[in-house]
C-alpha positions as CSV (number, residue, x, y, z in Angstrom):
1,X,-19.4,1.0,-63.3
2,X,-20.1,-2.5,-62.7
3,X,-23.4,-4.8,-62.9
4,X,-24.5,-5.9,-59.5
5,X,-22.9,-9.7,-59.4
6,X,-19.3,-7.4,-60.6
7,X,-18.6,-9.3,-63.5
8,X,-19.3,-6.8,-66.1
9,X,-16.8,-3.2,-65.9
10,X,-18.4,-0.1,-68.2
11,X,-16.1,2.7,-68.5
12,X,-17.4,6.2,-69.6
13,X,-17.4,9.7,-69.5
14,X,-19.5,12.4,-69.5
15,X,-19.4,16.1,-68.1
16,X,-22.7,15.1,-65.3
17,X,-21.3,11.9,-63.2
18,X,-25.1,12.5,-61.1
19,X,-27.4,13.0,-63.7
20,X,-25.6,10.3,-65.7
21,X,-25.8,7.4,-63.3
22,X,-29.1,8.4,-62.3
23,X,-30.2,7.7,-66.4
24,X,-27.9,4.2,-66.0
25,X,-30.0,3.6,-63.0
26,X,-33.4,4.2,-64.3
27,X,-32.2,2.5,-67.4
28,X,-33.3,5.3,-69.2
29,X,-30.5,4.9,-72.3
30,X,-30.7,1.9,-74.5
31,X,-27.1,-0.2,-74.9
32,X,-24.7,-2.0,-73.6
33,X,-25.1,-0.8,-69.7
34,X,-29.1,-1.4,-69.3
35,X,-28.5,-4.7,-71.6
36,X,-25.8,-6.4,-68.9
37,X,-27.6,-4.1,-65.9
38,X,-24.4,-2.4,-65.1
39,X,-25.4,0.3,-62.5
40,X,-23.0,0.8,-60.4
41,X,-20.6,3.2,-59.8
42,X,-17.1,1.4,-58.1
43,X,-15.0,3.9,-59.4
44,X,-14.6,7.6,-60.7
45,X,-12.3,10.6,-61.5
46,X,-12.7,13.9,-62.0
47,X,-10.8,16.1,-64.8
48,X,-11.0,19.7,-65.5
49,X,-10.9,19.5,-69.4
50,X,-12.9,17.1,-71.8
51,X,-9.5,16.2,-73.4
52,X,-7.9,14.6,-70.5
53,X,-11.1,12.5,-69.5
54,X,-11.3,11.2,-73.5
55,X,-7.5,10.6,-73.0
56,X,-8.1,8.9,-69.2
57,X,-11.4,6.8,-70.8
58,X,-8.6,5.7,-73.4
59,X,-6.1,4.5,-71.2
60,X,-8.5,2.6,-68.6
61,X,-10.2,0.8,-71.6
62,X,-6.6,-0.3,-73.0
63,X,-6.0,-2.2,-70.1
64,X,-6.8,-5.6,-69.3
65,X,-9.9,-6.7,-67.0
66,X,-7.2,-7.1,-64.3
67,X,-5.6,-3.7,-64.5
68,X,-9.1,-2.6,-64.2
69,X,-10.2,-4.4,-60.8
70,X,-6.9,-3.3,-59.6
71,X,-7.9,0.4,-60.2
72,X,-11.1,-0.3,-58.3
73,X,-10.0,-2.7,-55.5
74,X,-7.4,0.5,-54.6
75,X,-9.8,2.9,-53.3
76,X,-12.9,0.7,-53.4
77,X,-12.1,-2.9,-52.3
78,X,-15.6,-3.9,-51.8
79,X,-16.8,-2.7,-54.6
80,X,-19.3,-0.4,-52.9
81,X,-21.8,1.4,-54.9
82,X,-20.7,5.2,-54.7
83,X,-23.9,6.6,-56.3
84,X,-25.1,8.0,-52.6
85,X,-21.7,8.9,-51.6
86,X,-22.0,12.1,-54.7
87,X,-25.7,12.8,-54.8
């Protein structure tokens, strides 16, 4: 997830993508997304077992600010808020 200027990358999991972005969204959860407005979705995967997401989460947030626009710019080059594209 990124704020809406793109300058701020969250990385997260959770085992609801919709639910959870519509609580980011509505800044329903206190923290670091509703502090730096970061609300929206650039980038996801999907994983069948909690273990590989925690080890996926892991290896994204290991990586440097680049690595991490790379990942985005590869399937979402615009940056397009993919919120609409799963609900």
């Amino acid at each position: 997830m990124v704020n809406p200027a793109d300058t701020v990358i969250y990385t997260g999991i959770t085992n609801n993508l919709i639910r959870r972005m519509f609580e980011h969204k509505c800044k329903f959860i206190d923290g670091f997304t509703k502090k730096y407005n970061v609300n929206k979705l650039v980038y996801w995967e999907c994983f069948d077992d909690p273990e590989s997401a925690i080890n996926r989460e892991k290896q994204i947030k290991a990586g440097s600010r680049q690595k991490k626009i790379n990942l985005i710019v590869k399937d979402n080059p615009n940056f397009k808020d993919l919120y609409q594209d799963i609900i």
